[in-house]
C-alpha positions as CSV (number, residue, x, y, z in Angstrom):
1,X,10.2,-7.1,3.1
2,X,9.3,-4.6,6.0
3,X,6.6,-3.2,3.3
4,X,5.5,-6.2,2.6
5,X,5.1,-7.3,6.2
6,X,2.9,-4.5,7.2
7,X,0.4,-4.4,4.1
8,X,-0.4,-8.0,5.7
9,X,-0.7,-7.2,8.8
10,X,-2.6,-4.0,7.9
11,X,-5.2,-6.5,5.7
12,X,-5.6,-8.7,8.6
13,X,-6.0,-6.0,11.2
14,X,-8.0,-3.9,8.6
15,X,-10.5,-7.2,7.7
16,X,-10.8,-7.5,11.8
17,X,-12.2,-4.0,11.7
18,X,-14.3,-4.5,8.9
19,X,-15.1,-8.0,8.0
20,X,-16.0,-8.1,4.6
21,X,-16.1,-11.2,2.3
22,X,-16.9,-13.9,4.8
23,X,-20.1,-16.2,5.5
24,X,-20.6,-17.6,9.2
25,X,-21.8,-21.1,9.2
26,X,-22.2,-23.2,11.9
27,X,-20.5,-21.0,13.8
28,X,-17.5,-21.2,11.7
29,X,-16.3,-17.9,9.7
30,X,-16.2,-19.2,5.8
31,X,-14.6,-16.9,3.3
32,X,-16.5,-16.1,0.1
33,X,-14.5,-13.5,-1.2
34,X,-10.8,-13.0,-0.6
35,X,-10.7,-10.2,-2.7
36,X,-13.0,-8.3,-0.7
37,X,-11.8,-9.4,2.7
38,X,-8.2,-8.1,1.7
39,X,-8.9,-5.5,0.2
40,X,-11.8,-4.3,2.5
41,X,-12.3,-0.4,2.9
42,X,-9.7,0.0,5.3
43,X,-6.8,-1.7,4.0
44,X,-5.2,0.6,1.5
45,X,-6.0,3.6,4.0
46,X,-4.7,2.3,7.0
47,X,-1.7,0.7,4.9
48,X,-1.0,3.8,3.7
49,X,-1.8,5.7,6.9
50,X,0.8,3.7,8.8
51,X,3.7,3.6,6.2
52,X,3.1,7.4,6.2
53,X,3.7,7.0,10.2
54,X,6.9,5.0,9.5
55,X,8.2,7.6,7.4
56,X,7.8,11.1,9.5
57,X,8.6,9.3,12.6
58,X,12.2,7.9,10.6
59,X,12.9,11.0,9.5
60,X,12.2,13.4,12.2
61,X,14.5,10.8,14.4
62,X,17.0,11.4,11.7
63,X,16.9,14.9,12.1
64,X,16.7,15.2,15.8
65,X,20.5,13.0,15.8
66,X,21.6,15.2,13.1
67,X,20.6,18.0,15.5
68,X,22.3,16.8,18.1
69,X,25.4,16.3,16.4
70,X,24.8,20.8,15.1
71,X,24.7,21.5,18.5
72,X,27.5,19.5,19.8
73,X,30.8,21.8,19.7
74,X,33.8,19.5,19.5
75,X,32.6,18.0,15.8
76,X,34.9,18.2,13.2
77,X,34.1,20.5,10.2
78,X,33.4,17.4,7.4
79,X,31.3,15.5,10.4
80,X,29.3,18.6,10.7
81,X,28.7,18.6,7.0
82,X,27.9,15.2,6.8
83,X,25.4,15.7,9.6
84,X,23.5,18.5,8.1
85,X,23.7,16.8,4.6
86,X,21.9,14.2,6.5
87,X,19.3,16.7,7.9
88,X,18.4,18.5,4.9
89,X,17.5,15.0,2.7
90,X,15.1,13.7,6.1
91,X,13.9,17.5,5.6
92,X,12.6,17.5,2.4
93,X,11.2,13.9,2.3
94,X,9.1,15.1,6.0
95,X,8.1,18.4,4.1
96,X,6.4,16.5,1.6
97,X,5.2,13.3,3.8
98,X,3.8,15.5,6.3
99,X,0.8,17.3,5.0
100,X,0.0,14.0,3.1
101,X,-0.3,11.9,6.5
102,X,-2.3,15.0,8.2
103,X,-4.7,14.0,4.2
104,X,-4.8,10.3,4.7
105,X,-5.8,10.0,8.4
106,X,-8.3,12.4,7.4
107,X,-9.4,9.5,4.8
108,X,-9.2,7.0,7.2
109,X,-11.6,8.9,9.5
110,X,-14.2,8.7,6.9
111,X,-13.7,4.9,6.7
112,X,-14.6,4.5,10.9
113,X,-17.3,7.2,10.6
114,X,-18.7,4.9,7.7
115,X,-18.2,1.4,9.1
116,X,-17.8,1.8,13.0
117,X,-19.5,4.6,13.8
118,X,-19.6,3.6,17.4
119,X,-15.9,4.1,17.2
120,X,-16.1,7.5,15.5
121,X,-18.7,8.5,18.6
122,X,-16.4,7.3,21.3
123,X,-13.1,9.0,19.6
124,X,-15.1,12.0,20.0
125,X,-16.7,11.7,23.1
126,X,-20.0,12.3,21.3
127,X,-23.2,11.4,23.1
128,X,-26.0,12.4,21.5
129,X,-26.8,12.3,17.8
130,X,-27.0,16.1,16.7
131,X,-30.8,17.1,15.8
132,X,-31.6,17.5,12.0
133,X,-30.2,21.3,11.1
134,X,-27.8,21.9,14.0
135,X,-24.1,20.8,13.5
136,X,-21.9,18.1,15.9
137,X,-19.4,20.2,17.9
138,X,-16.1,18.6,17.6
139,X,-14.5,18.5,21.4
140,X,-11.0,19.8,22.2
141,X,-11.6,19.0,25.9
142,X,-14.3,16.6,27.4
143,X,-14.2,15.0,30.7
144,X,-17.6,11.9,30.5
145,X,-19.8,11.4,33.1
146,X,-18.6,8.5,35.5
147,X,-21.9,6.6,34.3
148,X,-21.4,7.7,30.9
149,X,-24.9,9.3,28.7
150,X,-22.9,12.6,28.6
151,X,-20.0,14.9,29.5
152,X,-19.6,16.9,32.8
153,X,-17.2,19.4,31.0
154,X,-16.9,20.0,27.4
155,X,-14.6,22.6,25.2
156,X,-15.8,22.0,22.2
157,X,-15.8,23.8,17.8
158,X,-19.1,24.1,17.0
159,X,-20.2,22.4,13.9
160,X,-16.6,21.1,13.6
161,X,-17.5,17.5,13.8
162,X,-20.2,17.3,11.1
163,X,-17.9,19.5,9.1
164,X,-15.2,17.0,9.4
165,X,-17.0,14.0,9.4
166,X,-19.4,14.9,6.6
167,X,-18.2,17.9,4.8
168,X,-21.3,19.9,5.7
169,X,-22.0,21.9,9.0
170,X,-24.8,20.5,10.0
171,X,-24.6,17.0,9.3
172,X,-25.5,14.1,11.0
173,X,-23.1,12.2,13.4
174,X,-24.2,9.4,15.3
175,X,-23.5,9.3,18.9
176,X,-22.8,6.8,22.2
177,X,-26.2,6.4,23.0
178,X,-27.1,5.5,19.9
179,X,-25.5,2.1,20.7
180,X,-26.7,-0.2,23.3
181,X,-23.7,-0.1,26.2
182,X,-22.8,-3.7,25.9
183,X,-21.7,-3.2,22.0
184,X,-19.4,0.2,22.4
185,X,-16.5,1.0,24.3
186,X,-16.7,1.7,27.8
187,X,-16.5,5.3,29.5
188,X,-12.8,4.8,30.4
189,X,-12.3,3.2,26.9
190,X,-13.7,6.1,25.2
191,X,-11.8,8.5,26.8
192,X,-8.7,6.6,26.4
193,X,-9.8,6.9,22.5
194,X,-10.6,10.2,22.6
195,X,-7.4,12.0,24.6
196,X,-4.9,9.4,22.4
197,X,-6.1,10.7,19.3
198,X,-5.8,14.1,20.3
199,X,-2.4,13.5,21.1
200,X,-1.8,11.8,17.4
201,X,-3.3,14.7,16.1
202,X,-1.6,17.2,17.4
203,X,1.8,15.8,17.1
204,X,1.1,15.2,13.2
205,X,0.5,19.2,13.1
206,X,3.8,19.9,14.9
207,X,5.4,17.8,13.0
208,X,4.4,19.7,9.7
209,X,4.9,23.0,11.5
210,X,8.5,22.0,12.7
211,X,8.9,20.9,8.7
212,X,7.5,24.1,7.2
213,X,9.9,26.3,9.6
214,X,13.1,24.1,8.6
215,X,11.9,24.8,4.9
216,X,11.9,28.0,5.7
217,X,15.0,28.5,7.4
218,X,16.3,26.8,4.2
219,X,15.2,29.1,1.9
220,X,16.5,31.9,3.7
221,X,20.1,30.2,3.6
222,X,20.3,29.6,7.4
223,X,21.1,25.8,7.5
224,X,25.0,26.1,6.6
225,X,27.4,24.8,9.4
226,X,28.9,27.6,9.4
227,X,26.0,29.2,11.3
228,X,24.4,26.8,13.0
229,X,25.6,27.9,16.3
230,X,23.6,30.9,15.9
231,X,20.2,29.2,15.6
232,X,20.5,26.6,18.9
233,X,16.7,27.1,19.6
234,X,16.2,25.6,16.0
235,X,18.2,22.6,16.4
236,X,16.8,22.0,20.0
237,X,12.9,21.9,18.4
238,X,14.6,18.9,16.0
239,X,16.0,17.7,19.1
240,X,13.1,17.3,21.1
241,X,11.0,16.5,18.5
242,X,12.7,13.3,18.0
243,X,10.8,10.2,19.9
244,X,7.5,12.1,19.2
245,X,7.0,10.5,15.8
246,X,6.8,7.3,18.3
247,X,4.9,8.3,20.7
248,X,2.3,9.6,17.9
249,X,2.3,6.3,16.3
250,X,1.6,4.5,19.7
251,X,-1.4,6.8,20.3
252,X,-2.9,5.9,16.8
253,X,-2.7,2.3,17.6
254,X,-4.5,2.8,21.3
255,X,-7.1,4.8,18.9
256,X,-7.1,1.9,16.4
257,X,-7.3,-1.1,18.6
258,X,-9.2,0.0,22.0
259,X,-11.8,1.9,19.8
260,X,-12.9,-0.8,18.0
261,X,-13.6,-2.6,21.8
262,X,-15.6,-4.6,22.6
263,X,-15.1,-6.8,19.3
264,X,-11.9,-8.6,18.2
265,X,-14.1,-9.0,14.9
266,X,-16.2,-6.3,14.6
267,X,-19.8,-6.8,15.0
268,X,-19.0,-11.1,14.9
269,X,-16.3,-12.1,17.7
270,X,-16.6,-9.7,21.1
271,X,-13.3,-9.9,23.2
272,X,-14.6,-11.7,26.4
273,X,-15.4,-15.0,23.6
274,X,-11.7,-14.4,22.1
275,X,-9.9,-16.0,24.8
276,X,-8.3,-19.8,24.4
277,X,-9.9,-22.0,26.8
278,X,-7.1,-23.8,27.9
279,X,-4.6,-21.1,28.4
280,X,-3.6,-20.0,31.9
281,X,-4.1,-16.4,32.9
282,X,0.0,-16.9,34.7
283,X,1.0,-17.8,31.4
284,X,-0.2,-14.9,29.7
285,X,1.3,-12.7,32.4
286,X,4.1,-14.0,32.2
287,X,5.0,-14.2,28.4
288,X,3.8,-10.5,28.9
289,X,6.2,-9.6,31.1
290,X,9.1,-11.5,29.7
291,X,8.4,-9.1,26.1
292,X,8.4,-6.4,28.0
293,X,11.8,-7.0,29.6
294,X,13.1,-8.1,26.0
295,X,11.9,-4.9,24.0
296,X,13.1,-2.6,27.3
297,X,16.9,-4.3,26.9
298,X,16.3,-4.1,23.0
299,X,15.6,-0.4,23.4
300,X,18.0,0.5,25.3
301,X,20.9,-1.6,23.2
302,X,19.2,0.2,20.3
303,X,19.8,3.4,21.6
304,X,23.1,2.8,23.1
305,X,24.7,1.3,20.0
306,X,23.3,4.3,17.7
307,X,24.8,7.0,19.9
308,X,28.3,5.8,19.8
309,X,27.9,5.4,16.1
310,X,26.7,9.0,16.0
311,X,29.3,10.0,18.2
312,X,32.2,8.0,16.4
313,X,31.1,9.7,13.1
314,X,30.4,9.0,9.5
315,X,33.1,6.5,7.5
316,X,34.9,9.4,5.1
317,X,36.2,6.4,3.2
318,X,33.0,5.8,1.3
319,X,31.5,7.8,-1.2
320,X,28.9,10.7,0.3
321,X,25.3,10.6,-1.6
322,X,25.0,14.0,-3.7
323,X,25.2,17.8,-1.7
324,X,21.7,19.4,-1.8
Protein backbone atom coordinates (compact mmCIF):
# COMPACT_ATOMS: atom_id res chain seq x y z
CA UNK A 1 0.00 0.00 0.00
CA UNK A 2 2.99 2.29 1.04
CA UNK A 3 4.44 1.41 -2.67
CA UNK A 4 1.56 2.12 -4.12
CA UNK A 5 1.15 5.45 -2.39
CA UNK A 6 4.34 6.81 -3.45
CA UNK A 7 4.33 5.77 -7.24
CA UNK A 8 1.20 8.29 -7.17
CA UNK A 9 2.53 10.68 -5.58
CA UNK A 10 5.88 10.41 -7.50
CA UNK A 11 3.49 10.62 -10.94
CA UNK A 12 1.79 13.61 -9.72
CA UNK A 13 4.95 15.30 -8.40
CA UNK A 14 6.86 13.96 -11.44
CA UNK A 15 3.95 15.33 -14.20
CA UNK A 16 4.32 18.80 -12.03
CA UNK A 17 7.92 18.81 -13.03
CA UNK A 18 7.42 17.88 -16.44
CA UNK A 19 3.95 18.33 -17.75
CA UNK A 20 3.43 16.16 -20.52
CA UNK A 21 0.14 15.01 -22.02
CA UNK A 22 -2.05 18.07 -21.31
CA UNK A 23 -3.61 20.98 -23.60
CA UNK A 24 -4.38 24.51 -21.92
CA UNK A 25 -7.54 25.93 -23.03
CA UNK A 26 -9.19 28.76 -21.85
CA UNK A 27 -6.99 28.84 -19.28
CA UNK A 28 -7.97 25.58 -18.12
CA UNK A 29 -5.29 22.57 -18.16
CA UNK A 30 -7.12 19.61 -20.43
CA UNK A 31 -5.57 16.23 -20.45
CA UNK A 32 -4.99 14.58 -23.84
CA UNK A 33 -2.94 11.85 -22.90
CA UNK A 34 -2.90 10.19 -19.45
CA UNK A 35 -0.54 7.83 -20.54
CA UNK A 36 1.99 10.30 -21.08
CA UNK A 37 1.27 12.53 -18.23
CA UNK A 38 1.75 9.46 -15.82
CA UNK A 39 4.24 8.11 -17.16
CA UNK A 40 6.20 11.31 -18.11
CA UNK A 41 10.15 11.04 -18.11
CA UNK A 42 10.42 11.41 -14.65
CA UNK A 43 8.15 9.11 -13.13
CA UNK A 44 9.71 5.78 -13.14
CA UNK A 45 13.18 7.51 -12.27
CA UNK A 46 12.13 9.41 -9.46
CA UNK A 47 9.84 6.41 -8.29
CA UNK A 48 12.52 4.40 -8.31
CA UNK A 49 15.02 6.98 -7.04
CA UNK A 50 12.92 7.52 -3.90
CA UNK A 51 11.98 3.83 -3.02
CA UNK A 52 15.72 3.32 -3.38
CA UNK A 53 15.95 6.31 -0.59
CA UNK A 54 13.29 4.32 1.53
CA UNK A 55 15.31 1.44 1.47
CA UNK A 56 19.14 2.51 2.47
CA UNK A 57 17.70 4.91 4.88
CA UNK A 58 15.49 1.65 6.55
CA UNK A 59 18.17 -0.35 6.65
CA UNK A 60 21.09 1.72 7.71
CA UNK A 61 18.52 2.74 10.78
CA UNK A 62 18.31 -0.94 11.23
CA UNK A 63 21.81 -1.36 11.51
CA UNK A 64 22.64 1.65 13.56
CA UNK A 65 19.88 0.04 16.58
CA UNK A 66 21.45 -3.28 15.98
CA UNK A 67 24.70 -1.39 16.63
CA UNK A 68 23.67 -0.03 19.49
CA UNK A 69 22.45 -3.04 21.03
CA UNK A 70 26.70 -4.66 20.01
CA UNK A 71 27.93 -2.07 21.95
CA UNK A 72 25.78 -2.16 24.90
CA UNK A 73 27.47 -4.57 27.62
CA UNK A 74 24.70 -5.91 29.81
CA UNK A 75 22.86 -7.89 26.56
CA UNK A 76 22.30 -11.35 26.97
CA UNK A 77 24.16 -13.69 24.63
CA UNK A 78 20.88 -14.90 22.31
CA UNK A 79 19.83 -10.93 22.29
CA UNK A 80 23.12 -10.25 20.99
CA UNK A 81 22.68 -12.78 18.32
CA UNK A 82 19.47 -11.82 17.43
CA UNK A 83 20.85 -8.32 17.04
CA UNK A 84 23.64 -9.03 14.80
CA UNK A 85 21.43 -11.55 12.75
CA UNK A 86 19.39 -8.45 12.29
CA UNK A 87 22.47 -6.39 11.13
CA UNK A 88 23.98 -8.69 8.74
CA UNK A 89 20.32 -9.20 6.56
CA UNK A 90 19.98 -4.89 6.54
CA UNK A 91 23.80 -5.43 5.45
CA UNK A 92 23.50 -7.20 2.54
CA UNK A 93 20.22 -5.71 1.21
CA UNK A 94 22.26 -1.90 1.70
CA UNK A 95 25.37 -3.55 -0.12
CA UNK A 96 23.36 -4.21 -3.03
CA UNK A 97 20.83 -1.06 -2.83
CA UNK A 98 23.56 1.26 -2.42
CA UNK A 99 25.56 1.50 -5.60
CA UNK A 100 22.20 1.20 -7.41
CA UNK A 101 20.70 4.49 -5.82
CA UNK A 102 24.33 6.32 -6.28
CA UNK A 103 23.18 4.69 -10.59
CA UNK A 104 19.60 5.90 -10.57
CA UNK A 105 20.05 9.54 -9.24
CA UNK A 106 22.65 9.62 -11.69
CA UNK A 107 19.63 8.80 -14.25
CA UNK A 108 17.53 11.14 -12.85
CA UNK A 109 20.12 13.86 -13.31
CA UNK A 110 19.95 13.27 -16.97
CA UNK A 111 16.15 13.71 -16.86
CA UNK A 112 16.50 17.64 -15.20
CA UNK A 113 19.50 18.34 -17.39
CA UNK A 114 17.03 17.31 -20.38
CA UNK A 115 13.82 18.89 -19.20
CA UNK A 116 14.72 21.65 -16.61
CA UNK A 117 17.80 22.71 -17.43
CA UNK A 118 17.42 25.83 -15.47
CA UNK A 119 17.26 23.46 -12.51
CA UNK A 120 20.38 21.47 -13.54
CA UNK A 121 22.28 25.20 -13.86
CA UNK A 122 21.13 26.40 -10.42
CA UNK A 123 21.96 22.79 -8.66
CA UNK A 124 25.31 23.55 -9.98
CA UNK A 125 25.70 27.00 -9.46
CA UNK A 126 26.56 27.28 -13.20
CA UNK A 127 26.44 30.76 -14.70
CA UNK A 128 27.65 30.84 -17.92
CA UNK A 129 27.16 28.30 -20.67
CA UNK A 130 30.70 26.73 -21.39
CA UNK A 131 32.15 27.94 -24.87
CA UNK A 132 32.06 25.25 -27.78
CA UNK A 133 35.42 22.94 -26.94
CA UNK A 134 36.08 23.76 -23.30
CA UNK A 135 34.27 21.47 -20.64
CA UNK A 136 31.73 22.79 -17.62
CA UNK A 137 33.67 22.52 -14.25
CA UNK A 138 31.53 20.77 -11.86
CA UNK A 139 31.72 22.97 -8.39
CA UNK A 140 32.58 21.28 -5.03
CA UNK A 141 32.44 24.79 -3.33
CA UNK A 142 30.77 27.98 -4.79
CA UNK A 143 29.73 30.96 -2.82
CA UNK A 144 27.22 33.40 -5.85
CA UNK A 145 27.46 36.86 -6.15
CA UNK A 146 24.81 38.65 -3.94
CA UNK A 147 23.28 39.98 -7.31
CA UNK A 148 23.82 36.71 -8.89
CA UNK A 149 25.54 36.62 -12.90
CA UNK A 150 28.43 34.72 -11.20
CA UNK A 151 30.38 33.30 -8.29
CA UNK A 152 32.70 35.21 -5.94
CA UNK A 153 34.55 31.90 -4.97
CA UNK A 154 34.51 28.69 -6.75
CA UNK A 155 36.32 25.09 -6.03
CA UNK A 156 35.47 23.52 -8.83
CA UNK A 157 36.61 19.65 -11.25
CA UNK A 158 37.26 20.79 -14.44
CA UNK A 159 35.34 19.26 -17.20
CA UNK A 160 33.40 17.29 -14.52
CA UNK A 161 30.14 18.77 -15.22
CA UNK A 162 29.91 18.20 -19.00
CA UNK A 163 31.38 14.82 -18.25
CA UNK A 164 28.51 14.08 -15.99
CA UNK A 165 25.93 15.77 -17.56
CA UNK A 166 26.77 14.69 -21.10
CA UNK A 167 29.21 11.86 -21.03
CA UNK A 168 31.84 13.89 -22.95
CA UNK A 169 34.40 16.48 -21.57
CA UNK A 170 33.54 19.13 -23.27
CA UNK A 171 30.02 19.28 -23.68
CA UNK A 172 27.61 21.72 -23.51
CA UNK A 173 25.73 22.77 -20.27
CA UNK A 174 23.53 25.49 -20.18
CA UNK A 175 23.87 28.01 -17.47
CA UNK A 176 21.84 30.78 -15.14
CA UNK A 177 22.02 33.37 -17.42
CA UNK A 178 20.91 31.67 -20.02
CA UNK A 179 17.40 32.18 -18.40
CA UNK A 180 15.76 35.38 -17.97
CA UNK A 181 15.87 35.99 -13.81
CA UNK A 182 12.14 36.04 -13.44
CA UNK A 183 11.83 32.23 -14.77
CA UNK A 184 14.82 30.50 -12.54
CA UNK A 185 15.45 30.21 -9.03
CA UNK A 186 16.68 32.97 -7.12
CA UNK A 187 20.41 33.45 -5.84
CA UNK A 188 19.52 32.12 -2.36
CA UNK A 189 17.33 29.38 -4.01
CA UNK A 190 20.14 28.20 -6.01
CA UNK A 191 22.37 27.93 -3.43
CA UNK A 192 19.95 26.29 -1.25
CA UNK A 193 19.88 23.65 -4.37
CA UNK A 194 23.19 23.50 -4.87
CA UNK A 195 24.76 22.88 -1.02
CA UNK A 196 21.47 20.34 -0.41
CA UNK A 197 22.50 18.20 -3.12
CA UNK A 198 25.86 18.19 -2.14
CA UNK A 199 24.93 17.01 1.12
CA UNK A 200 22.53 14.03 -0.64
CA UNK A 201 25.39 13.25 -2.45
CA UNK A 202 27.81 12.75 -0.22
CA UNK A 203 25.83 10.92 2.30
CA UNK A 204 24.77 8.33 -0.65
CA UNK A 205 28.72 7.78 -0.99
CA UNK A 206 29.22 7.19 2.78
CA UNK A 207 26.59 5.18 2.86
CA UNK A 208 28.04 2.71 0.17
CA UNK A 209 31.48 3.14 1.76
CA UNK A 210 30.18 2.30 5.37
CA UNK A 211 28.43 -0.85 3.30
CA UNK A 212 31.54 -1.98 1.46
CA UNK A 213 33.61 -1.83 4.89
CA UNK A 214 30.86 -4.04 6.84
CA UNK A 215 31.13 -6.44 3.69
CA UNK A 216 34.36 -6.54 4.34
CA UNK A 217 34.61 -7.01 7.81
CA UNK A 218 32.22 -9.90 7.00
CA UNK A 219 34.32 -11.65 4.85
CA UNK A 220 37.12 -11.48 7.05
CA UNK A 221 34.91 -13.25 9.81
CA UNK A 222 34.88 -10.18 12.23
CA UNK A 223 31.00 -9.73 12.79
CA UNK A 224 30.52 -12.74 15.39
CA UNK A 225 29.33 -11.55 18.98
CA UNK A 226 31.82 -12.99 20.22
CA UNK A 227 34.14 -10.15 19.07
CA UNK A 228 32.32 -7.46 18.69
CA UNK A 229 33.70 -5.74 21.60
CA UNK A 230 36.89 -5.52 19.85
CA UNK A 231 35.73 -3.50 16.93
CA UNK A 232 33.62 -0.54 18.94
CA UNK A 233 34.83 2.09 16.23
CA UNK A 234 32.93 -0.14 13.71
CA UNK A 235 29.70 -0.28 15.49
CA UNK A 236 29.95 3.49 16.43
CA UNK A 237 30.18 4.42 12.24
CA UNK A 238 26.66 2.23 12.11
CA UNK A 239 25.69 4.18 15.03
CA UNK A 240 26.12 7.41 13.83
CA UNK A 241 25.27 6.69 10.60
CA UNK A 242 21.76 6.08 11.50
CA UNK A 243 19.36 9.37 10.97
CA UNK A 244 21.64 10.21 7.92
CA UNK A 245 19.60 8.16 5.49
CA UNK A 246 16.89 10.92 6.66
CA UNK A 247 18.64 13.74 6.54
CA UNK A 248 19.82 12.63 2.81
CA UNK A 249 16.40 12.08 1.86
CA UNK A 250 15.23 15.57 3.13
CA UNK A 251 18.08 17.30 1.15
CA UNK A 252 16.93 15.51 -2.17
CA UNK A 253 13.47 16.79 -1.63
CA UNK A 254 14.83 20.66 -0.89
CA UNK A 255 16.79 19.78 -4.38
CA UNK A 256 13.57 18.36 -5.95
CA UNK A 257 11.09 20.89 -5.00
CA UNK A 258 12.97 24.45 -4.46
CA UNK A 259 14.92 23.77 -7.82
CA UNK A 260 12.13 23.54 -9.89
CA UNK A 261 11.05 27.35 -8.33
CA UNK A 262 9.54 29.52 -9.53
CA UNK A 263 6.86 27.08 -11.13
CA UNK A 264 4.39 24.86 -9.28
CA UNK A 265 3.88 23.47 -12.98
CA UNK A 266 6.85 23.92 -14.74
CA UNK A 267 6.98 26.34 -17.43
CA UNK A 268 2.58 26.67 -17.03
CA UNK A 269 1.68 27.66 -13.19
CA UNK A 270 4.50 30.01 -11.39
CA UNK A 271 4.15 29.93 -7.51
CA UNK A 272 3.09 33.56 -6.77
CA UNK A 273 -0.44 32.52 -9.24
CA UNK A 274 -0.69 29.08 -7.10
CA UNK A 275 -2.16 30.56 -4.07
CA UNK A 276 -6.10 30.15 -3.21
CA UNK A 277 -7.67 33.48 -3.19
CA UNK A 278 -9.65 33.21 -0.37
CA UNK A 279 -7.42 31.59 2.06
CA UNK A 280 -5.89 33.55 4.98
CA UNK A 281 -2.16 33.85 5.36
CA UNK A 282 -3.09 33.14 9.64
CA UNK A 283 -4.56 30.16 8.54
CA UNK A 284 -1.82 28.74 6.70
CA UNK A 285 0.43 29.63 9.57
CA UNK A 286 -1.26 28.17 11.66
CA UNK A 287 -2.15 24.67 10.23
CA UNK A 288 1.68 24.93 9.67
CA UNK A 289 2.55 25.22 12.94
CA UNK A 290 -0.02 22.81 14.41
CA UNK A 291 1.85 19.83 11.78
CA UNK A 292 4.84 20.75 13.06
CA UNK A 293 3.87 20.24 16.71
CA UNK A 294 2.07 16.86 15.61
CA UNK A 295 5.08 15.33 13.60
CA UNK A 296 7.66 16.78 16.59
CA UNK A 297 5.33 14.60 19.38
CA UNK A 298 4.99 11.81 16.60
CA UNK A 299 8.78 11.78 16.42
CA UNK A 300 9.58 11.70 19.59
CA UNK A 301 6.78 8.83 20.55
CA UNK A 302 8.38 7.12 17.57
CA UNK A 303 11.56 7.09 18.99
CA UNK A 304 10.65 6.56 22.51
CA UNK A 305 8.50 3.50 21.92
CA UNK A 306 11.30 1.87 19.57
CA UNK A 307 14.01 2.24 22.19
CA UNK A 308 12.24 0.38 24.92
CA UNK A 309 11.31 -2.28 22.45
CA UNK A 310 15.03 -2.43 21.52
CA UNK A 311 15.96 -2.40 24.94
CA UNK A 312 13.29 -4.95 26.19
CA UNK A 313 14.57 -7.41 23.49
CA UNK A 314 13.49 -9.71 20.75
CA UNK A 315 10.33 -12.23 21.69
CA UNK A 316 12.41 -15.86 21.85
CA UNK A 317 9.05 -17.41 21.70
CA UNK A 318 8.69 -17.00 17.95
CA UNK A 319 10.44 -18.63 15.41
CA UNK A 320 13.94 -16.57 14.26
CA UNK A 321 14.14 -16.03 10.26
CA UNK A 322 17.21 -18.35 8.88
CA UNK A 323 21.12 -17.64 10.39
CA UNK A 324 23.27 -16.14 7.53
Amino acid sequence: GATLSAFWIMAANSWMQIPLGVTLENGKLIVTDYFAAIFNPGTIVSFSHMMGACIVTTMFMMMGISAMMMLRKNVEERSRQFFLDTFKYCLLLAIFVTPIQLVVGDLAGLVVKDHQPAKLAATELHWDTNAEGTGAPWNIIAIPAAEGGYNTFEIGIPNALSLITTRTTDGTVQGLNDFAPEVRPTVIESTIVFYSFRVMLAIGVALMLLALLGAWYWKRGKLRTIESSKYRLFWWLFVLATPIGFIASIAGWMVREIGRQPWVVYNILRTEHGLSANLNANVVLTSAVIFNLIYIVFGYLFIYFTWKLVKKGPDFEQPWPTRI
